[in-house]
C-alpha positions in Angstrom: 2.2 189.7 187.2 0.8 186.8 185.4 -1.2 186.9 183.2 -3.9 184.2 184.3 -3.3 182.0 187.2 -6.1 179.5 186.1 -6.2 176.1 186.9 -6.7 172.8 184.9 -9.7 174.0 183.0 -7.4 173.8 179.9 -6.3 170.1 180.2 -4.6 168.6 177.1 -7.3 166.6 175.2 -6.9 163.0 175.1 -5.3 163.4 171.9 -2.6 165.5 172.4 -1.6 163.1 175.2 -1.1 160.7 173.0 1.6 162.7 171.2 3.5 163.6 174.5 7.3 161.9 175.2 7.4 158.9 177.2 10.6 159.2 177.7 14.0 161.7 177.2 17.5 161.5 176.5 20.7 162.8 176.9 21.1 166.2 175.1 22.9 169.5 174.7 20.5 171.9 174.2 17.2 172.9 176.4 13.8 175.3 176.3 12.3 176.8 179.3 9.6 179.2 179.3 8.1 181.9 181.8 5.4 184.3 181.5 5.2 188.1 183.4 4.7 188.0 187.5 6.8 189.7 190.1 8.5 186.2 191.3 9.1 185.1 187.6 10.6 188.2 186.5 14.1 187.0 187.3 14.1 184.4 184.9 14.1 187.1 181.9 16.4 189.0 183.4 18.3 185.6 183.8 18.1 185.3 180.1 19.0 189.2 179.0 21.9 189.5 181.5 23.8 186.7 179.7 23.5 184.7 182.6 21.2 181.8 181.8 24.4 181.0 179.4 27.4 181.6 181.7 26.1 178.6 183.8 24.7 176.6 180.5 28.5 177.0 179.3 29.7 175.9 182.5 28.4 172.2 181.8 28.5 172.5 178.2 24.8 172.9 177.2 22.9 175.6 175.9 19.5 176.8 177.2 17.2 179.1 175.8 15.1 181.3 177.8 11.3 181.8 176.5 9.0 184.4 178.0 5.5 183.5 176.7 2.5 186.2 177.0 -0.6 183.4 177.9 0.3 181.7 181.1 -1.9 178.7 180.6 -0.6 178.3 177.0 2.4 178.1 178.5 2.1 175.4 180.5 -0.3 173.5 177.7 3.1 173.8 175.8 5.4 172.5 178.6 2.9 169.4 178.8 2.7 168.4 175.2 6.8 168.5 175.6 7.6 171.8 173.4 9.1 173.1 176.3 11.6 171.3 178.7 11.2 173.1 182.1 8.1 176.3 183.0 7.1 178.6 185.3 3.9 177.6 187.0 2.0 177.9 190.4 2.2 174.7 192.9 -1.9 173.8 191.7 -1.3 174.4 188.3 1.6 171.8 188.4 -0.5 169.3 189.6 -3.9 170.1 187.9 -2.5 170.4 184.5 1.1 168.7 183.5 0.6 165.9 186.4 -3.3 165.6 185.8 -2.4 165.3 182.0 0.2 162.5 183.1 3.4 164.3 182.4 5.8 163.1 185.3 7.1 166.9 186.5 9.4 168.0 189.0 9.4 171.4 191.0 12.9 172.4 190.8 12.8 175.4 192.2 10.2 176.7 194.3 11.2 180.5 194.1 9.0 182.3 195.7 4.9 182.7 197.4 2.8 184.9 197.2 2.7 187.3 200.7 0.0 189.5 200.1 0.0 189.1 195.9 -3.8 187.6 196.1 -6.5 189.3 198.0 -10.5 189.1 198.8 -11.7 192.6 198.8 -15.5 194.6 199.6 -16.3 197.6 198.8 -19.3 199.5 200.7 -20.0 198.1 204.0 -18.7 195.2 204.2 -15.3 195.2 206.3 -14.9 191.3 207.2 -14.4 188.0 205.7 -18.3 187.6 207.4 -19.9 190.3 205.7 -19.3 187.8 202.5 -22.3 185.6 203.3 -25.0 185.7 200.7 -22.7 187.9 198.4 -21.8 187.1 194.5 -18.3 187.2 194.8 -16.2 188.0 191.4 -13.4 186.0 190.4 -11.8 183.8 188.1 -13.5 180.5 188.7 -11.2 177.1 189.5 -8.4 179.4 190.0 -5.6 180.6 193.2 -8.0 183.4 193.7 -10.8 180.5 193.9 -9.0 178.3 196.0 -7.8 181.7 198.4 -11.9 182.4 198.6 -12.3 179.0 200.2 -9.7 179.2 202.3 -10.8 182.5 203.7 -14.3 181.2 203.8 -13.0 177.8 206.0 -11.4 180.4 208.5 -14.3 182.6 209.0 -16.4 179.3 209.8 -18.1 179.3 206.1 -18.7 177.4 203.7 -18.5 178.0 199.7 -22.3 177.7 199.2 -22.7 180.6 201.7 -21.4 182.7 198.9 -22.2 183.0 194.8 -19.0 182.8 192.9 -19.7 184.7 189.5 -16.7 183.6 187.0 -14.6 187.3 185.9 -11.6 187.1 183.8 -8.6 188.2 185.2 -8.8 191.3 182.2 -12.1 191.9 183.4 -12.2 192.4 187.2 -11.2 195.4 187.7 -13.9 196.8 185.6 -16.3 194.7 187.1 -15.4 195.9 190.8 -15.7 199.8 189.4 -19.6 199.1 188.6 -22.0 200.0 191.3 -23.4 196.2 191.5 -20.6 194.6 192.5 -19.6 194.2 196.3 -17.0 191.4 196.7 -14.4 190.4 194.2 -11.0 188.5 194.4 -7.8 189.2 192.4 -4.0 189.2 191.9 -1.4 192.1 191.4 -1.2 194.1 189.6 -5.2 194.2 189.6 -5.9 193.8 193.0 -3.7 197.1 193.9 -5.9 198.6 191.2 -9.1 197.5 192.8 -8.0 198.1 196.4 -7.4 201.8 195.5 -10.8 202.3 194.9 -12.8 204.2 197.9 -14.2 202.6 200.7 -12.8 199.1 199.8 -11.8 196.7 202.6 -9.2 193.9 202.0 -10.5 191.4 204.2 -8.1 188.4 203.3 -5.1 188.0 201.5 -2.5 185.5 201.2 -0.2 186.7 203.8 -2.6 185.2 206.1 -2.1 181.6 204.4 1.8 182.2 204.2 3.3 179.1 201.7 0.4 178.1 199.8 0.3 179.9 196.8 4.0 178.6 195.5 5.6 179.9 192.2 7.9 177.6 191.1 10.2 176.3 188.0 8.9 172.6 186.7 11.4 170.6 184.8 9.8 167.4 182.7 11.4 164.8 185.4 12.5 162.6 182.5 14.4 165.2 181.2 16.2 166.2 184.6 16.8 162.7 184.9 18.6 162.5 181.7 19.8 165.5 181.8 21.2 166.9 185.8 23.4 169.7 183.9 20.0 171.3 182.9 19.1 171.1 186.8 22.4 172.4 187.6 22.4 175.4 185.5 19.1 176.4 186.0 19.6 176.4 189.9 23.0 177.8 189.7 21.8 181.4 187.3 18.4 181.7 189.4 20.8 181.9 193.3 23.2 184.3 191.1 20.3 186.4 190.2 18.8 186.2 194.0 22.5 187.4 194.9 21.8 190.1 192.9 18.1 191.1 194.2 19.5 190.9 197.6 22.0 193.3 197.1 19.7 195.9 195.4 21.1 196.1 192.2 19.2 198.9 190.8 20.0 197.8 187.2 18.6 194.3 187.5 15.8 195.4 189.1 15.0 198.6 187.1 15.2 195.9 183.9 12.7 193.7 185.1 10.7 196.8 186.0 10.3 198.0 183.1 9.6 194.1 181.3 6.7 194.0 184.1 5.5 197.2 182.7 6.1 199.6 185.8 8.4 201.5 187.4 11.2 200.8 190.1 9.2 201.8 192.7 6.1 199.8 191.0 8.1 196.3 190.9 9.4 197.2 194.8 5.8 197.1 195.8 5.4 194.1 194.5 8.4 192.1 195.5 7.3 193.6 199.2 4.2 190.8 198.7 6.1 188.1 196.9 7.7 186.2 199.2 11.1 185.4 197.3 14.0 182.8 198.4 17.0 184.4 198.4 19.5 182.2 199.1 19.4 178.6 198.6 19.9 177.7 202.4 16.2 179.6 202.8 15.0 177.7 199.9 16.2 174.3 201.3 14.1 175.1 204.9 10.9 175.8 203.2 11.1 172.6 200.6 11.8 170.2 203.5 9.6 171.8 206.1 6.1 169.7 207.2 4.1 172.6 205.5 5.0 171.7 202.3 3.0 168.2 202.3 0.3 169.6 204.4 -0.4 172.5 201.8 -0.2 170.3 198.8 -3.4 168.0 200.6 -5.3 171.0 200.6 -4.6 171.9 197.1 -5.3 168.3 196.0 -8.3 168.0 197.6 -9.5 171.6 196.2 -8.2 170.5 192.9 -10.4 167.1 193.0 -13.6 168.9 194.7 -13.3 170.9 191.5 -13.3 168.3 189.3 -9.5 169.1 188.3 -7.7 166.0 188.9 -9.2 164.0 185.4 -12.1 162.3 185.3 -10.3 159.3 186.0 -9.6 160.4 189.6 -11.7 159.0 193.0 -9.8 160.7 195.3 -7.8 163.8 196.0 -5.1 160.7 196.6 -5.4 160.3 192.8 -1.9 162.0 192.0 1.2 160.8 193.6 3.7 162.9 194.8 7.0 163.0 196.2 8.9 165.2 199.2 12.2 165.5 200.1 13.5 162.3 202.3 11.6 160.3 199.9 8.3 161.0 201.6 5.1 160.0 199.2 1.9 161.5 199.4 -1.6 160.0 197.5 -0.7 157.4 194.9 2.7 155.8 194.9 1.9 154.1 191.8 0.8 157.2 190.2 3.8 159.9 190.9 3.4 162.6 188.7 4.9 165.7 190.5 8.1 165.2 192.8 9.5 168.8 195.0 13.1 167.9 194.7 16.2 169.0 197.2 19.3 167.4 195.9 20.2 170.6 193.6 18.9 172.9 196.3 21.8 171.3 198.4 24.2 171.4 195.9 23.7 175.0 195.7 23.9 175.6 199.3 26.9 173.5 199.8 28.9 175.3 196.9 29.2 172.6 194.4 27.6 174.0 191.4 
């Protein structure tokens, strides 16, 4: 799973922004990077399989397929332009690239998280009610803050009815094995980890806000612009791959397995919580569906509550973005992260 799903805490500095692309080109030869997580593990088996370059052939480019171990580095990387396309979450899209300025586009949008996050208690505690006037351990300003709140808003409280104490992703599951802490929230593969230990409750997870914790493939939009083969291929080897999961192909998915550091049975359990998109016509229905808009206001107004958005920002509005039908949402003059259809359709109309 990944590594850290943190949020914009590591923003480029002004500096570094001043060394980013302002604009791309036409070219023949492309970077992409992905770090470990059950959704994202496709993308290196994209790579090993040969098939990232089957469909780079295909329209004559050639595309090279980085896995990264530091998630946020990753993404640091993608913004200063080492990198032309990486996997992030849907926040992490807009609170670092987009925040930082860096026009991106969410090309593929492969998968949720279904049960992936979780807010657990050990002890007595067996609802999301028993959390009020708890310290609650997690790692601050990211999904597993933002899945706290949204938890919180559905039991009728509020964040201050709770003391969020800031745990490393590394460090929470030795922090939930000590006899002082009651209430923590994590990620797999640690939150199957902590959920194991006796007389622990999950009393929220993400399957109860189905759609809002996205993991996606971000393309600089410049690039993609320039560039549609890259979009092509790209979309083209991830729905081959899918076809492949689908079908249970023990190889493919024993491969990635073992990259993810488990077993088949392991990376099963995990895909069971990871809401993937199969096929492109599945894909298509959740990118064009109302949710999509509604979800991204939530996270934009977490993200700017949190101070995530840049200090230039007065609004959760701040950012623009852009839907499919060319619906806008916050600043038009400001659109920094666009969730594009057009190679979605291409795929499920069989002309890639």
């Amino acid at each position: 799973m990944k590594l850290s799903r943190l949020l914009g805490a590591c923003l480029l500095t002004a500096t570094a922004l001043l060394s980013l692309p302002t604009q791309a080109a036409a070219k023949k030869e492309f970077n992409v990077c992905w770090t470990i997580y059950a959704g994202w593990m496709p993308w290196g088996q994209i790579s090993s399989s040969g098939i990232i370059d089957k469909w780079a052939a295909k329209y004559g480019i050639k595309i090279h397929v980085t896995q990264l171990n530091d998630y946020i580095e990753s993404i640091n990387q993608y913004t200063a332009g080492q990198f032309d396309g990486c996997t992030m979450t849907n926040m992490d899209a807009l609170t670092i690239p987009a925040a930082g300025g860096v026009d991106s586009t969410a090309l593929i949008l492969g998968s949720y998280s279904e049960g992936n996050d979780g807010v657990v208690l050990k002890g007595k505690g067996k609802t999301l009610n028993d959390l009020k006037g708890m310290k609650v351990y997690l790692s601050e300003l990211s999904v597993s803050h933002y899945l706290l709140v949204r938890g919180l808003e559905k039991a009728g409280l509020q964040e201050k009815d709770v003391t969020v104490v800031n745990t490393s992703d590394a460090d929470i599951v030795s922090a939930f094995a000590t006899p002082g802490v009651q209430a923590a929230v994590a990620w797999n593969p640690q939150l199957s980890v902590i959920k194991a230990t006796p007389d622990t409750t999950e009393v929220f997870g993400s399957q109860q806000v189905p759609g809002e914790l996205i993991d996606m493939m971000v393309v600089n939009t410049a690039v993609l612009k320039d560039n549609p083969a890259l979009g092509k291929a790209l979309t083209g080897a991830w729905f081959e791959m899918m076809a492949l999961m689908k079908a249970g192909d023990n190889k493919a998915l024993t491969e990635m397995a073992t990259a993810s550091g488990t077993d088949l049975a392991g990376y099963q359990a995990q895909l069971k919580t990871t809401h993937l998109f199969y096929t492109p016509a599945d894909n298509l229905q959740f990118i064009t569906g109302s949710e999509l808009a509604k979800t991204m206001q939530r996270v934009a107004q977490f993200s700017f509550d949190k101070g995530l958005l840049g200090d230039g920002a007065q609004s959760a509005d701040f950012i623009g973005m852009q839907f499919p039908g060319g619906v806008t949402q916050g600043d038009s003059g400001n659109l920094k992260l666009r969730f594009d259809d057009s190679y979605l359709q291409m795929a499920a109309d069989g002309k890639l």
